[in-house]
PyMOL commands that place a pseudoatom at each C-alpha (Angstrom):
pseudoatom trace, name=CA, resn=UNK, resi=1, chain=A, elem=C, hetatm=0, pos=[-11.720, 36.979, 24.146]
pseudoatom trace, name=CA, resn=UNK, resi=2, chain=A, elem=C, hetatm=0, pos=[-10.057, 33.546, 23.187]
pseudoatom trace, name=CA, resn=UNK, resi=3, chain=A, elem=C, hetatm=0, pos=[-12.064, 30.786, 20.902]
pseudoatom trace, name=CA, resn=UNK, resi=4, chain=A, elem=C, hetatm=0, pos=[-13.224, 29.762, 24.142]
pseudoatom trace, name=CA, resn=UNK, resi=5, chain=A, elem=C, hetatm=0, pos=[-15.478, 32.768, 24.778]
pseudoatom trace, name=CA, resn=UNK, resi=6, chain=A, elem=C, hetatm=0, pos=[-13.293, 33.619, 28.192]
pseudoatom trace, name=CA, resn=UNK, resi=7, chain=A, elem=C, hetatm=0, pos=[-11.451, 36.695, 28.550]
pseudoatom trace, name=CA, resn=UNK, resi=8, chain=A, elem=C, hetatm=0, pos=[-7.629, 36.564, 28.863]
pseudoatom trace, name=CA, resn=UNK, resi=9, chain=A, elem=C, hetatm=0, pos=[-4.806, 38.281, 28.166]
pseudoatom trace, name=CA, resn=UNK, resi=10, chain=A, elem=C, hetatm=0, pos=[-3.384, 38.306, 24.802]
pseudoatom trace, name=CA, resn=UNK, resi=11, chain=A, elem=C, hetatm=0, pos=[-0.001, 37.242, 26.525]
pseudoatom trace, name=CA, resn=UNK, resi=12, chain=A, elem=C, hetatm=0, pos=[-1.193, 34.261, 28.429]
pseudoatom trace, name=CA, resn=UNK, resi=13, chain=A, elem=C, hetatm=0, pos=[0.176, 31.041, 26.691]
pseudoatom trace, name=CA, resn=UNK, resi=14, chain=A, elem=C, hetatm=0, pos=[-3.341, 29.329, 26.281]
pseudoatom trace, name=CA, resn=UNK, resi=15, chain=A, elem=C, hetatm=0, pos=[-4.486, 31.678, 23.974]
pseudoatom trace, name=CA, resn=UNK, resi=16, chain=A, elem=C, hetatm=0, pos=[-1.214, 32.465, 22.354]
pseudoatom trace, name=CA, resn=UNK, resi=17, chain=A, elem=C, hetatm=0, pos=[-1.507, 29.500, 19.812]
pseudoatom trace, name=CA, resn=UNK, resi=18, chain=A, elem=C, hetatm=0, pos=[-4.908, 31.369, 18.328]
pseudoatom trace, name=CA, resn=UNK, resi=19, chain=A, elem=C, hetatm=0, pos=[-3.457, 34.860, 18.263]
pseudoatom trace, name=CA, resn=UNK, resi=20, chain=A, elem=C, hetatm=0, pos=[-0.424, 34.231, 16.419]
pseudoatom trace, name=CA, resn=UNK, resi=21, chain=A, elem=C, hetatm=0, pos=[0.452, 35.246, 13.338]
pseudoatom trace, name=CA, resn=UNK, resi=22, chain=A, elem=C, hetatm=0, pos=[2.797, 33.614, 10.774]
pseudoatom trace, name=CA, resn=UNK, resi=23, chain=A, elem=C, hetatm=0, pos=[4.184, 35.985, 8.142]
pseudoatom trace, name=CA, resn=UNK, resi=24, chain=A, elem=C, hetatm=0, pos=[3.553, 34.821, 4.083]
pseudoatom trace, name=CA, resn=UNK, resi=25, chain=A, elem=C, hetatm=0, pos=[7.143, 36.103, 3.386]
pseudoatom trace, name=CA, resn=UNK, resi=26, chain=A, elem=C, hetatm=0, pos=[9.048, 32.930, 4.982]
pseudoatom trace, name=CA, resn=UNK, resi=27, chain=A, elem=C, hetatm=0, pos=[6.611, 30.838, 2.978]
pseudoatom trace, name=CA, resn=UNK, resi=28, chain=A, elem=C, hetatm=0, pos=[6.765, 32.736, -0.417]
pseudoatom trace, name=CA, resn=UNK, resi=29, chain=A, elem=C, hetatm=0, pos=[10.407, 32.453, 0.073]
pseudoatom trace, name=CA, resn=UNK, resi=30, chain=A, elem=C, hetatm=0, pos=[10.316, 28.617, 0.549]
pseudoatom trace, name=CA, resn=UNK, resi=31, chain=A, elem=C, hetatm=0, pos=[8.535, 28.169, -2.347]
pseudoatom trace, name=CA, resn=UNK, resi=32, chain=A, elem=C, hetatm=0, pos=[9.434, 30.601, -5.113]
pseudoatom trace, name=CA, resn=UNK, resi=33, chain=A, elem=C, hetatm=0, pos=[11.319, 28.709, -6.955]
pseudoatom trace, name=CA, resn=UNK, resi=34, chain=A, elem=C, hetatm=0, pos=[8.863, 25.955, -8.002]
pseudoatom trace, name=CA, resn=UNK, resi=35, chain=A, elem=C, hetatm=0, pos=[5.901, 29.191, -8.448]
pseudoatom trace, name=CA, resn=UNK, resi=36, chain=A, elem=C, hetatm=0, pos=[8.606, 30.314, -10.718]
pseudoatom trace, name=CA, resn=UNK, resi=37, chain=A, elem=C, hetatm=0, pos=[9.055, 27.046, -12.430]
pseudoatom trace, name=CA, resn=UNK, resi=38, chain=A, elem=C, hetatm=0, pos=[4.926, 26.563, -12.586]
pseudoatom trace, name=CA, resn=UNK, resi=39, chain=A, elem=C, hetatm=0, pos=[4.617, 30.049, -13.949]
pseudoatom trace, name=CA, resn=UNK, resi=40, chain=A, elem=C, hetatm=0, pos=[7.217, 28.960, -17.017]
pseudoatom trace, name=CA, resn=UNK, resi=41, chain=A, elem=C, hetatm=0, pos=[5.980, 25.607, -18.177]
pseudoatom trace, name=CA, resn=UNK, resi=42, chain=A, elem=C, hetatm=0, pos=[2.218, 27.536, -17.758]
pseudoatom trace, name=CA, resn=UNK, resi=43, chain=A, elem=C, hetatm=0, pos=[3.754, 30.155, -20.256]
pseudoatom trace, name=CA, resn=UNK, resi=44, chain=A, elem=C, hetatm=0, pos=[5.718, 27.250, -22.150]
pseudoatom trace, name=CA, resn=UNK, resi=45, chain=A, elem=C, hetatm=0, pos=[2.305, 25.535, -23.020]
pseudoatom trace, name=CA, resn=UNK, resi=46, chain=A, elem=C, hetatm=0, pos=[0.591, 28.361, -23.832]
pseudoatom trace, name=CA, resn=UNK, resi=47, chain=A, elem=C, hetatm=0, pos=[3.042, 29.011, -26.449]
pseudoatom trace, name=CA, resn=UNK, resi=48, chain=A, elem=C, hetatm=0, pos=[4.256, 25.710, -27.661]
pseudoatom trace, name=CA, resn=UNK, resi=49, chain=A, elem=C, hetatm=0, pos=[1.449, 23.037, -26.494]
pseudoatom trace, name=CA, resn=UNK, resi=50, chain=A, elem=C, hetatm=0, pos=[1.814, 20.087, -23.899]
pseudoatom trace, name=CA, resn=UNK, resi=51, chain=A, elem=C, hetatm=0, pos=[4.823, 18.580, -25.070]
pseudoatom trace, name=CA, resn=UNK, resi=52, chain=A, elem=C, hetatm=0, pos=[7.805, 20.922, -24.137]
pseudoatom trace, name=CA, resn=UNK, resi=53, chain=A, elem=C, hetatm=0, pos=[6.500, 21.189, -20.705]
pseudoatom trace, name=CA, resn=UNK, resi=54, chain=A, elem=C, hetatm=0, pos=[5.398, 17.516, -20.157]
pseudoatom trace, name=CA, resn=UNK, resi=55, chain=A, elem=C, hetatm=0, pos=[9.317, 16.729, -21.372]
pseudoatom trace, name=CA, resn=UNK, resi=56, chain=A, elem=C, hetatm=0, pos=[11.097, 19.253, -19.497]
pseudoatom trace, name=CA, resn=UNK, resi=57, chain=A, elem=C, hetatm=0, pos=[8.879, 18.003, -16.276]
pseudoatom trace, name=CA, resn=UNK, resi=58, chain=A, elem=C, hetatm=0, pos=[10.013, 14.600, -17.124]
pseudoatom trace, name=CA, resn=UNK, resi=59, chain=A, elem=C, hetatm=0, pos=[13.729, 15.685, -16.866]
pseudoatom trace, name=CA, resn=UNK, resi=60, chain=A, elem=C, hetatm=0, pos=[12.976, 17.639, -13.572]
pseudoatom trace, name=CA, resn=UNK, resi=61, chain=A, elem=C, hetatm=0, pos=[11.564, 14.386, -12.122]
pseudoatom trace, name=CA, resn=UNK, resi=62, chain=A, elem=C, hetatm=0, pos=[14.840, 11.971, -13.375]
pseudoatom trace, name=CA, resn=UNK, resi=63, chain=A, elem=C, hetatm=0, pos=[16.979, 14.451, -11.866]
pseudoatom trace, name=CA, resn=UNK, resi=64, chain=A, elem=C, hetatm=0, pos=[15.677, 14.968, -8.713]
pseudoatom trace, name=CA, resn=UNK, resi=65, chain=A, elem=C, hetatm=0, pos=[15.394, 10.804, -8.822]
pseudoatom trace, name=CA, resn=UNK, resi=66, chain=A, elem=C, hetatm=0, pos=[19.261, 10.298, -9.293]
pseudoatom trace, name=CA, resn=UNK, resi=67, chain=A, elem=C, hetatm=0, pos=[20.894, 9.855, -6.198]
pseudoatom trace, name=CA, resn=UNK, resi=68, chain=A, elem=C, hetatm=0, pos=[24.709, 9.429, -4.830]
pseudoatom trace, name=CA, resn=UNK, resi=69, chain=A, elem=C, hetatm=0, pos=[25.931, 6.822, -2.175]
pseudoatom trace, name=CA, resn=UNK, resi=70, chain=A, elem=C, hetatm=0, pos=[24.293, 7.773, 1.294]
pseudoatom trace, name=CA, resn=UNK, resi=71, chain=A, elem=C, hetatm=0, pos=[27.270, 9.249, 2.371]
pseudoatom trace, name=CA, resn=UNK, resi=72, chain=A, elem=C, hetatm=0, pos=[27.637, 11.145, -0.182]
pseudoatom trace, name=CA, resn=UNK, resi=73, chain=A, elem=C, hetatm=0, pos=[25.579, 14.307, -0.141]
pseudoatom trace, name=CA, resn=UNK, resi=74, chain=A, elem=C, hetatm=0, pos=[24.122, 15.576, -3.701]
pseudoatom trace, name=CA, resn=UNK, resi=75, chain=A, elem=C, hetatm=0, pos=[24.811, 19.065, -5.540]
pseudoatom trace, name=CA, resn=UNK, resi=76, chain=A, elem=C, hetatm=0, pos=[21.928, 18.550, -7.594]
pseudoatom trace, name=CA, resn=UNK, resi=77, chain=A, elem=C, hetatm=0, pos=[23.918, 20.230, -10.518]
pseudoatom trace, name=CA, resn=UNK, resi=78, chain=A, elem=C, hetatm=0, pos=[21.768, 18.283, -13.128]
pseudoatom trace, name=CA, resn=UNK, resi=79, chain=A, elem=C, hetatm=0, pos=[18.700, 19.814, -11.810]
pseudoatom trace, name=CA, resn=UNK, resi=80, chain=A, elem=C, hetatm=0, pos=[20.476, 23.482, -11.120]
pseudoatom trace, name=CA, resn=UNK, resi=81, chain=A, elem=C, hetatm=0, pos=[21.312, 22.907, -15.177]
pseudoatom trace, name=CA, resn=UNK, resi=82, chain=A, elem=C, hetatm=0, pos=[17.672, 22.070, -15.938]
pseudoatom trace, name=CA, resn=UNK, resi=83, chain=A, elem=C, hetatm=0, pos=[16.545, 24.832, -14.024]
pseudoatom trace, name=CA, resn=UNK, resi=84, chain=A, elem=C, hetatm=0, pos=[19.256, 27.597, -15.002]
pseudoatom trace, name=CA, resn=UNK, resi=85, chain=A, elem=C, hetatm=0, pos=[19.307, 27.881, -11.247]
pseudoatom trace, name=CA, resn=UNK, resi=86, chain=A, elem=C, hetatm=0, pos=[23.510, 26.895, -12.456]
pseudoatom trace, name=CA, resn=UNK, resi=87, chain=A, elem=C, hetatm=0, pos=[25.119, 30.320, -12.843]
pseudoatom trace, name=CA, resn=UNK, resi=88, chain=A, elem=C, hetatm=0, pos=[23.082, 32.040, -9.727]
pseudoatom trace, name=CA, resn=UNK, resi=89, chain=A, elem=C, hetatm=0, pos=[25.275, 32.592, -5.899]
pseudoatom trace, name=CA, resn=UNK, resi=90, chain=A, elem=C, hetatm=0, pos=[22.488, 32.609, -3.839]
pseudoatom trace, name=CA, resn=UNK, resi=91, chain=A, elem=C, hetatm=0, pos=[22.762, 32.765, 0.403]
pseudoatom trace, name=CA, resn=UNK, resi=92, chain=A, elem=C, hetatm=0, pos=[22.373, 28.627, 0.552]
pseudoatom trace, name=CA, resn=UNK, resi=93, chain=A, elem=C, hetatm=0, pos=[25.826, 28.702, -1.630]
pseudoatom trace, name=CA, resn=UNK, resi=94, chain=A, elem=C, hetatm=0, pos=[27.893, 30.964, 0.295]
pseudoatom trace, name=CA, resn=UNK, resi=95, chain=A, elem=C, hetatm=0, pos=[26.446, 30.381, 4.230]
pseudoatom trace, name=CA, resn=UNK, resi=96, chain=A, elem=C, hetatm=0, pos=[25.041, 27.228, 3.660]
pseudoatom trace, name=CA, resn=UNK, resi=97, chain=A, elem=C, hetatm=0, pos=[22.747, 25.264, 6.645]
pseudoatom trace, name=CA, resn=UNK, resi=98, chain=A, elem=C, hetatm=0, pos=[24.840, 23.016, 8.731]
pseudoatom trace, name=CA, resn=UNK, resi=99, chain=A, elem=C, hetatm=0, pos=[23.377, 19.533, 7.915]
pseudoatom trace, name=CA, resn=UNK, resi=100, chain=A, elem=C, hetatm=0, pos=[25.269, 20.526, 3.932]
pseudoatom trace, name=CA, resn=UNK, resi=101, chain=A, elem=C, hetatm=0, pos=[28.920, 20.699, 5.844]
pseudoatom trace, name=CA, resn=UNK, resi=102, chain=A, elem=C, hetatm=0, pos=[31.203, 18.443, 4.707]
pseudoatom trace, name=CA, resn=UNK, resi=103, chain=A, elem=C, hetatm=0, pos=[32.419, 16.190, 6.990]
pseudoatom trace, name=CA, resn=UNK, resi=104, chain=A, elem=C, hetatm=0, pos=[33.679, 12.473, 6.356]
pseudoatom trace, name=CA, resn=UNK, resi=105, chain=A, elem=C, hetatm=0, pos=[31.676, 9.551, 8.335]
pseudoatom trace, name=CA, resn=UNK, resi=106, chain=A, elem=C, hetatm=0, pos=[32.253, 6.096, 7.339]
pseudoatom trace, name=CA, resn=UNK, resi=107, chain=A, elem=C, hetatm=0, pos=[30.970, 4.669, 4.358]
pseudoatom trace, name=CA, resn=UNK, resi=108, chain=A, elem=C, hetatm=0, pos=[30.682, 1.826, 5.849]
pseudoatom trace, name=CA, resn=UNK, resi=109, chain=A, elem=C, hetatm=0, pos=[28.340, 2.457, 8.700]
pseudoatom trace, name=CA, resn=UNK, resi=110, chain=A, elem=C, hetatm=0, pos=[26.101, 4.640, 6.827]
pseudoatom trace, name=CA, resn=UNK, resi=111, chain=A, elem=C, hetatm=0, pos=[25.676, 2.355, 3.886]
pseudoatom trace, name=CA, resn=UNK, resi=112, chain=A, elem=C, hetatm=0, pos=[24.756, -0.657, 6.842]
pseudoatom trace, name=CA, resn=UNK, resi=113, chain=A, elem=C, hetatm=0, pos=[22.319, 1.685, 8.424]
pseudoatom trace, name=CA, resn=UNK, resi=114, chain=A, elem=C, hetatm=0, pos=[20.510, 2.880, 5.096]
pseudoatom trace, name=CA, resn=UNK, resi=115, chain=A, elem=C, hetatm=0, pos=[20.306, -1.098, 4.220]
pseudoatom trace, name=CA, resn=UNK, resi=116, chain=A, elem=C, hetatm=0, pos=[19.094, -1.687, 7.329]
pseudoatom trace, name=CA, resn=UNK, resi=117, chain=A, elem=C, hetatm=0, pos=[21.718, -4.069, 7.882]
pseudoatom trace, name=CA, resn=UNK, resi=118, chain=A, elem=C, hetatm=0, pos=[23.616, -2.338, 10.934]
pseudoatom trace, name=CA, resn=UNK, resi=119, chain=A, elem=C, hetatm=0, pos=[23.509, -4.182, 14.431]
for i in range(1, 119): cmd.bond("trace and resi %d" % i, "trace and resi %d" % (i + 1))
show_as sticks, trace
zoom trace
């Protein structure tokens, strides 16, 4: 029985959408790295009080804030440094998703179209 209070198969496409199940492990994967970051500046203040914390968030935020010409993707190595995420070879480094490929445009066109300036 769907929502609906019909009967239908479980592989019928209108009742698909309320039978399926996501897995947590794509999720927890997704997001591990700022649980782990959490879980140290929790442990951070309990040890050393607001202020480490509050001033290594700050540094988080102004790295993640400076940017590189729109054509010009960013390695985030200040924030890998902040987050001693520097010295680790994960998957992402090695087989890395195709929108990171390098591959030249011109600077030209993409600086007109971020500006909003392009015809």
């Amino acid at each position: 029985m769907c929502a609906s209070g019909r009967a239908v198969l479980p592989a019928e496409l209108n009742c698909f959408s309320e039978l399926a199940h996501t897995h947590r492990l794509p999720d927890s994967r997704l997001f591990y790295e700022d649980h782990k970051f959490h879980t140290n500046m929790q442990m951070l203040r309990n040890r050393d009080g607001l202020g480490p914390p509050l001033k290594r968030g700050m540094e988080r935020f102004a790295a993640r804030q400076t940017g590189r010409l729109p054509f010009l993707r960013s390695s985030n190595l200040m924030e890998h440094v902040l987050t001693g995420r520097l010295e680790d070879i994960s998957f992402e480094d090695v087989l890395s998703q195709p929108q990171h490929d390098e591959h030249l445009h011109q600077p030209h066109i993409i600086v007109e179209r971020a500006m909003g300036i392009s015809l």
